[in-house]
N, CA, C and O atoms as a GROMACS GRO file, in nm:
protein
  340
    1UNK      N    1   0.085  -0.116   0.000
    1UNK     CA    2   0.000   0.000   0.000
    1UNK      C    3   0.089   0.122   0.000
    1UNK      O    4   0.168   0.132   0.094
    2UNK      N    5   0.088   0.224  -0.100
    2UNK     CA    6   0.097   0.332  -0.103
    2UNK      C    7   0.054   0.443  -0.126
    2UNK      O    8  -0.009   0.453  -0.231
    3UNK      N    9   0.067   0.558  -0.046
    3UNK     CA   10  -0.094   0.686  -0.099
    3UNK      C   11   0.034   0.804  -0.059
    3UNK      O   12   0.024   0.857   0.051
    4UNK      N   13   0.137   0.838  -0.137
    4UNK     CA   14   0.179   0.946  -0.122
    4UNK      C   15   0.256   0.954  -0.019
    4UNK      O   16   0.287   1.058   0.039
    5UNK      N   17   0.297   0.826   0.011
    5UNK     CA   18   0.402   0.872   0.115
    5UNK      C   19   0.507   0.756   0.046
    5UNK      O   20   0.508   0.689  -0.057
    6UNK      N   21   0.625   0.779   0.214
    6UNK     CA   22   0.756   0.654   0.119
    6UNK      C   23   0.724   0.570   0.169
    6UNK      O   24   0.818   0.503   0.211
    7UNK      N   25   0.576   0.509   0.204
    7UNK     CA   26   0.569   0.371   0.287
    7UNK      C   27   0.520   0.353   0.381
    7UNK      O   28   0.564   0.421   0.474
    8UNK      N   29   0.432   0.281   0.407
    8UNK     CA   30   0.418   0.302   0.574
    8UNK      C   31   0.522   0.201   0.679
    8UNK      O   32   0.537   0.214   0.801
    9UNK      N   33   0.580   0.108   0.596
    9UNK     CA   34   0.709   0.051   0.662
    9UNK      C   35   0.841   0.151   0.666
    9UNK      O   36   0.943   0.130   0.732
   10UNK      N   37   0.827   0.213   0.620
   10UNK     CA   38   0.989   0.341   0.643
   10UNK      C   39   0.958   0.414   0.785
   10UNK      O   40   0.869   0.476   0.843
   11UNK      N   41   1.081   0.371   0.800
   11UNK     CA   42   1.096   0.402   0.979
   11UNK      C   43   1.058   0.559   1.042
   11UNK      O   44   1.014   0.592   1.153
   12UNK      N   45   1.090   0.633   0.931
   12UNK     CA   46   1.044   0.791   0.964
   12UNK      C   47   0.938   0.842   0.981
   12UNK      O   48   0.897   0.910   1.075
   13UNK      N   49   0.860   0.787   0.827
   13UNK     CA   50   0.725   0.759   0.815
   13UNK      C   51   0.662   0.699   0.888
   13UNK      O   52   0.583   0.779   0.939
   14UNK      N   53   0.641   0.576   0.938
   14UNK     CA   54   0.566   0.511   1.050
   14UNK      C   55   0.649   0.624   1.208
   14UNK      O   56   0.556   0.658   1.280
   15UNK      N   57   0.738   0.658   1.243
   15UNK     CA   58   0.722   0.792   1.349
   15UNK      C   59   0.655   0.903   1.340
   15UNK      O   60   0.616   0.977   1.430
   16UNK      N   61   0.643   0.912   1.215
   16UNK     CA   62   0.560   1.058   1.187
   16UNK      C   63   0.372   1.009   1.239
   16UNK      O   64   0.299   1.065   1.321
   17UNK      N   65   0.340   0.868   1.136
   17UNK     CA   66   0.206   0.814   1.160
   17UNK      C   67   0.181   0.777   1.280
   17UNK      O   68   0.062   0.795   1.305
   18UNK      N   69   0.256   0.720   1.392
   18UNK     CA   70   0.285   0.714   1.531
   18UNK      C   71   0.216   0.792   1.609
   18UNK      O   72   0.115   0.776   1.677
   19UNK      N   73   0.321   0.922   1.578
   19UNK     CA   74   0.291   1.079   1.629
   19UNK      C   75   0.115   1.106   1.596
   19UNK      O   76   0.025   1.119   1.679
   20UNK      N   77   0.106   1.109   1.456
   20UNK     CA   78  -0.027   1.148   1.433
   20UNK      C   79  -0.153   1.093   1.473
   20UNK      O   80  -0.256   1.160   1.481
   21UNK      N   81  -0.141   0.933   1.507
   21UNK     CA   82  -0.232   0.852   1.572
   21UNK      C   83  -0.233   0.835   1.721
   21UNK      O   84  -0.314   0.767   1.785
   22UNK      N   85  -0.097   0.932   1.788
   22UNK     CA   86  -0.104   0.911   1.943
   22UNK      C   87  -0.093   0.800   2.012
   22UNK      O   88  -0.140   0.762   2.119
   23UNK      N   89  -0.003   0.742   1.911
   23UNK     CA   90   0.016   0.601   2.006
   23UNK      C   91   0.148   0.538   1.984
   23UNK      O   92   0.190   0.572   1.874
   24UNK      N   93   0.220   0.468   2.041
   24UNK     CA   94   0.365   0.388   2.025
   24UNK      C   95   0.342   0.262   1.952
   24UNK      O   96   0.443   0.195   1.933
   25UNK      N   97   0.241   0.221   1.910
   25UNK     CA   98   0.162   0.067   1.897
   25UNK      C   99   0.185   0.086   1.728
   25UNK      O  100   0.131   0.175   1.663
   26UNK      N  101   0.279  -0.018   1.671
   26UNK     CA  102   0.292  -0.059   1.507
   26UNK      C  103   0.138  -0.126   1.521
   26UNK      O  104   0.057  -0.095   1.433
   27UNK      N  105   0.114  -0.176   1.580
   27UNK     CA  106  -0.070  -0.262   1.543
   27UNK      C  107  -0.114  -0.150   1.522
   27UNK      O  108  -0.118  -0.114   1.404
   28UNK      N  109  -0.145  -0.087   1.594
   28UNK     CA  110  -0.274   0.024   1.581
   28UNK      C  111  -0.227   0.088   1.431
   28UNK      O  112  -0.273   0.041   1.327
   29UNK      N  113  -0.167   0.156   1.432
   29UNK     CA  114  -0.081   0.188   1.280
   29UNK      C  115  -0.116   0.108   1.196
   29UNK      O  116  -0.176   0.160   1.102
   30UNK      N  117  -0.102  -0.013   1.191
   30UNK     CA  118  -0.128  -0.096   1.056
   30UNK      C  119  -0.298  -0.114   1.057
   30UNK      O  120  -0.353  -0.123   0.948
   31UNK      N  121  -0.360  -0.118   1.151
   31UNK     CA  122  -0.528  -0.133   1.186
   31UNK      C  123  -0.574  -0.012   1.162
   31UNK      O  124  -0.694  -0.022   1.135
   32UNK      N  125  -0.520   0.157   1.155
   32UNK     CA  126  -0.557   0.254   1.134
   32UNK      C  127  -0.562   0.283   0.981
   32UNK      O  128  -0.656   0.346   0.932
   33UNK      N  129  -0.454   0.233   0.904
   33UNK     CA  130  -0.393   0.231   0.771
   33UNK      C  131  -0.536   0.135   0.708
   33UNK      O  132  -0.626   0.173   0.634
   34UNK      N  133  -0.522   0.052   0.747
   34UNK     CA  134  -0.611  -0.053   0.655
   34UNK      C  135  -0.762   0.012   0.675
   34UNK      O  136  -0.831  -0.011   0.576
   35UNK      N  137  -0.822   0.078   0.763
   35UNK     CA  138  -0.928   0.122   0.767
   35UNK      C  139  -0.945   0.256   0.707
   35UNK      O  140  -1.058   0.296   0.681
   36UNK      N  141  -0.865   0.312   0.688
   36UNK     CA  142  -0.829   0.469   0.588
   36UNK      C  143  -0.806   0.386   0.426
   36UNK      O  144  -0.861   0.423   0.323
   37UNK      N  145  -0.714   0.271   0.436
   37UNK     CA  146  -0.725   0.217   0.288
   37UNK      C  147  -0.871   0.226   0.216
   37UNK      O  148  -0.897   0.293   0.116
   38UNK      N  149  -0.973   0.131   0.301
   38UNK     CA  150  -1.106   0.084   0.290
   38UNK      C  151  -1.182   0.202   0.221
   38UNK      O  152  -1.232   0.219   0.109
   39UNK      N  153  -1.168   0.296   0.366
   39UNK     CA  154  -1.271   0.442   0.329
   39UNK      C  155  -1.263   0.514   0.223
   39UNK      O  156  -1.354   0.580   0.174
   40UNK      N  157  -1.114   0.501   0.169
   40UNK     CA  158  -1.080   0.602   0.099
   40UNK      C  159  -1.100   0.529  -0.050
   40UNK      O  160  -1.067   0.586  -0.154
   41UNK      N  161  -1.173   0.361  -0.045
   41UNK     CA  162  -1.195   0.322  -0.206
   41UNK      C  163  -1.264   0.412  -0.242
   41UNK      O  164  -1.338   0.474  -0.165
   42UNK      N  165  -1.249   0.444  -0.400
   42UNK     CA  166  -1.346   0.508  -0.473
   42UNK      C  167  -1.427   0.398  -0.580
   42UNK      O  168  -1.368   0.317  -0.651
   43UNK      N  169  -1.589   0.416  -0.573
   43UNK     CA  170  -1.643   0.346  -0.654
   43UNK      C  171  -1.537   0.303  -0.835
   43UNK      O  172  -1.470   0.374  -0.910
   44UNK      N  173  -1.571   0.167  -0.835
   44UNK     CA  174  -1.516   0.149  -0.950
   44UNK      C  175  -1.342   0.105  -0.910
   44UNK      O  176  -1.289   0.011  -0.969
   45UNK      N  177  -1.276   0.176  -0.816
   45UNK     CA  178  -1.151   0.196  -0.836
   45UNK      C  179  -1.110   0.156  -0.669
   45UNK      O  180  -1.175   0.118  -0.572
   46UNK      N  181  -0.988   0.184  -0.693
   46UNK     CA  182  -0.858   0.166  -0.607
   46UNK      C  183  -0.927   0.290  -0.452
   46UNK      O  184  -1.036   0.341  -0.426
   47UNK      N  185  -0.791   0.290  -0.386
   47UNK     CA  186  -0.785   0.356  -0.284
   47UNK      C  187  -0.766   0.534  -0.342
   47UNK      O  188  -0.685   0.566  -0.428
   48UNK      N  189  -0.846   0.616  -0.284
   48UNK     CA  190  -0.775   0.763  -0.326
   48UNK      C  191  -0.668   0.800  -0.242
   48UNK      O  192  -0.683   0.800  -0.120
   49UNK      N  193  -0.512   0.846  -0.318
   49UNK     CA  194  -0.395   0.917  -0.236
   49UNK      C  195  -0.469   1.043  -0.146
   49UNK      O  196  -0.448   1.064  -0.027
   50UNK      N  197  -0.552   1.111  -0.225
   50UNK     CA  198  -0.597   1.240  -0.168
   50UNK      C  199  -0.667   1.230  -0.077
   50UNK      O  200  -0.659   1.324   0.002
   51UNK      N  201  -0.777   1.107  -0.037
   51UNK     CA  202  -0.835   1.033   0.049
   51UNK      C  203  -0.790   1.048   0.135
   51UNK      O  204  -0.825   1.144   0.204
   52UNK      N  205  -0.690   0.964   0.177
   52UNK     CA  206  -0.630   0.913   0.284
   52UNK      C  207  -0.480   1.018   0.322
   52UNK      O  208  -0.426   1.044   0.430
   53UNK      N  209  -0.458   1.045   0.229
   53UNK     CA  210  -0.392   1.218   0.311
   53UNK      C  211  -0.428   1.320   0.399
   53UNK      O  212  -0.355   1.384   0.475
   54UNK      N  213  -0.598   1.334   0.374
   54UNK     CA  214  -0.668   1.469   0.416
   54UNK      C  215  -0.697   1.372   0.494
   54UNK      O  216  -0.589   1.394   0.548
   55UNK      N  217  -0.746   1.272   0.562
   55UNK     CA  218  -0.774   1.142   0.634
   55UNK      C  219  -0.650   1.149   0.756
   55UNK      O  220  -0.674   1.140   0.877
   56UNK      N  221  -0.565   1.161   0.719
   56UNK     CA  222  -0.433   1.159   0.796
   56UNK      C  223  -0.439   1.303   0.839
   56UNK      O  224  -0.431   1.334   0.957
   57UNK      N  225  -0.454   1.394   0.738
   57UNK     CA  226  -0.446   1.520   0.804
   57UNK      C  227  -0.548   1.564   0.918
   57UNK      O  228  -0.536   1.630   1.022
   58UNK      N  229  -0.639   1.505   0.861
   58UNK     CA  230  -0.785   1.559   1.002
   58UNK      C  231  -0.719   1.459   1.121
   58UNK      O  232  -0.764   1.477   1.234
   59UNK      N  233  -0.652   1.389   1.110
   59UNK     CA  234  -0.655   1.287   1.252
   59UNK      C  235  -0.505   1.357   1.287
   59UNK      O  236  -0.487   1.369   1.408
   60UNK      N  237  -0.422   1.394   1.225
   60UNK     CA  238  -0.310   1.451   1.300
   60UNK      C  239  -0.364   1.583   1.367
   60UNK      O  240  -0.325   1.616   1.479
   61UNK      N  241  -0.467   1.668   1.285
   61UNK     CA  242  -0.497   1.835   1.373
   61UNK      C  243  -0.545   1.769   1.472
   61UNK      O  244  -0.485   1.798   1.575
   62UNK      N  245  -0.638   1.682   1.487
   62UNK     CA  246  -0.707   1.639   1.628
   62UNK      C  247  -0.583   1.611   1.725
   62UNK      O  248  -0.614   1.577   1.839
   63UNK      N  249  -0.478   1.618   1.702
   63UNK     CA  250  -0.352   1.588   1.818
   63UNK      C  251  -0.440   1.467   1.896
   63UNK      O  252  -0.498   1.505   1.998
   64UNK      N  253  -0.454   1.348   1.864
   64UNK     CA  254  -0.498   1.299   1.960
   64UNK      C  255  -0.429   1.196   2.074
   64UNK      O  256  -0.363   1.108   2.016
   65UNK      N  257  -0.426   1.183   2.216
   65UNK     CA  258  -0.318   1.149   2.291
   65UNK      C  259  -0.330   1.020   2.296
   65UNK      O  260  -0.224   0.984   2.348
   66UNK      N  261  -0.410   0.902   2.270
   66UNK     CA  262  -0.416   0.770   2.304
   66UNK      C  263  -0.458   0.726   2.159
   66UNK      O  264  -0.461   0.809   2.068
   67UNK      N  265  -0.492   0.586   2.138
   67UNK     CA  266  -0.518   0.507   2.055
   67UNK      C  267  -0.744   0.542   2.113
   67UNK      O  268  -0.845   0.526   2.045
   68UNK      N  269  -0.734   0.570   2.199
   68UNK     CA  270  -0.904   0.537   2.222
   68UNK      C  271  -0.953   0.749   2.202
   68UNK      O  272  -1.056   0.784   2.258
   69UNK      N  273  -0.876   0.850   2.130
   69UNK     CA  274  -0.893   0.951   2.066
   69UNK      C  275  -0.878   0.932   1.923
   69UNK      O  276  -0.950   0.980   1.835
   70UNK      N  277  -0.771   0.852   1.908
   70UNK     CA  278  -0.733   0.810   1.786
   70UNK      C  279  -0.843   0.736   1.718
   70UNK      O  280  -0.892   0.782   1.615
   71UNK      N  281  -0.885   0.622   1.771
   71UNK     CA  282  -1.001   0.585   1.682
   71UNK      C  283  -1.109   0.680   1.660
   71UNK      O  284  -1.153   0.683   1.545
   72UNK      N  285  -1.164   0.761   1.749
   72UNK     CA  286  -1.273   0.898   1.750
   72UNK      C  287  -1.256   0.916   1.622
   72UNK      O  288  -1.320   0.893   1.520
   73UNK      N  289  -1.142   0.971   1.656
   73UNK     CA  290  -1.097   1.082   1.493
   73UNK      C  291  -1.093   0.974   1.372
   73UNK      O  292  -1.167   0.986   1.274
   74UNK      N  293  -1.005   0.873   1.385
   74UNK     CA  294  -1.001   0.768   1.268
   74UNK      C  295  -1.182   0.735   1.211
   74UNK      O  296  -1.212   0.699   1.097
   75UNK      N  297  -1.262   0.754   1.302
   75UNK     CA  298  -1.379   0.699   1.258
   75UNK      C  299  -1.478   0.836   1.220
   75UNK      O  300  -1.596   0.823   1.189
   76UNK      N  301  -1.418   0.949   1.228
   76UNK     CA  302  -1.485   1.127   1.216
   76UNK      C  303  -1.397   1.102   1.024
   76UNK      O  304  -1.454   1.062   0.922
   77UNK      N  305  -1.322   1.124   1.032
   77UNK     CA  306  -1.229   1.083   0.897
   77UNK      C  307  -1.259   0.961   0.815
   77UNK      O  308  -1.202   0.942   0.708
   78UNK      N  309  -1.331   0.893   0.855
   78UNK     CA  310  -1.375   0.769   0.726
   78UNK      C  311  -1.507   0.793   0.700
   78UNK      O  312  -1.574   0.766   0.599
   79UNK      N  313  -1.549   0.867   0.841
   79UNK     CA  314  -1.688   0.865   0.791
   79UNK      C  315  -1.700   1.031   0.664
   79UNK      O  316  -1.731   1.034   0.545
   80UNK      N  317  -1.675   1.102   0.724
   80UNK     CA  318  -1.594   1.221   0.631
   80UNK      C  319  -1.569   1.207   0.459
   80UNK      O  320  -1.600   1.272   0.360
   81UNK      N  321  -1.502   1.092   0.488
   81UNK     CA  322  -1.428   1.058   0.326
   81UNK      C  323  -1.546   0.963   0.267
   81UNK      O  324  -1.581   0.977   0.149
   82UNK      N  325  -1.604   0.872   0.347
   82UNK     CA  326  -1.731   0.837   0.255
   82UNK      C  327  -1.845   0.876   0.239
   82UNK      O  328  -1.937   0.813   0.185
   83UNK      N  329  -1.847   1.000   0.292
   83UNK     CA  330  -2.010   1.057   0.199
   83UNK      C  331  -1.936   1.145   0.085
   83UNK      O  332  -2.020   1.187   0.005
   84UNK      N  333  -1.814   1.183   0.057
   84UNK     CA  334  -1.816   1.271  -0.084
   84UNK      C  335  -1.833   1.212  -0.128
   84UNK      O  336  -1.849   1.106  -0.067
   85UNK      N  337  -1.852   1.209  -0.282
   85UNK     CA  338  -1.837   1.140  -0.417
   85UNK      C  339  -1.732   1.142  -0.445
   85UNK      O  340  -1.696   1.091  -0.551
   0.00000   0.00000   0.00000
């Protein structure tokens, strides 16, 4: 899986996604990723990069401090990305 970044296995990158999900936990990270993958299908097609960027971006402004803020926001952001068209 890639959406505009170098990976979510590159060590910088998964610190940065870390940071933004409020948690130390590679699970939660890979369980946050796959559920932003999902939301962000577009009918017909693949995952949207732009999706799951602005997806990442609304859950990093929420600064959120645990994995149980983190899902809040993870689930404000999918739900978000699936009512556009």
């Amino acid at each position: 899986m890639s959406f505009g970044s170098p990976g979510p296995t590159e060590p910088t990158w998964r610190k940065q996604l870390k940071t933004s999900f409020g948690t130390v936990s590679d699970a939660f990270v890979d369980m946050a990723l796959h559920h932003l993958e999902r939301a962000a299908r577009m009918p017909g097609g693949g995952a949207s990069d732009m999706a799951i960027n602005g997806a990442i971006a609304m859950i990093a402004a929420r600064a959120p401090s645990d994995e149980i803020e983190a899902a809040l926001a993870l689930q404000m952001a999918c739900s978000t990305w699936r009512r556009w068209p």
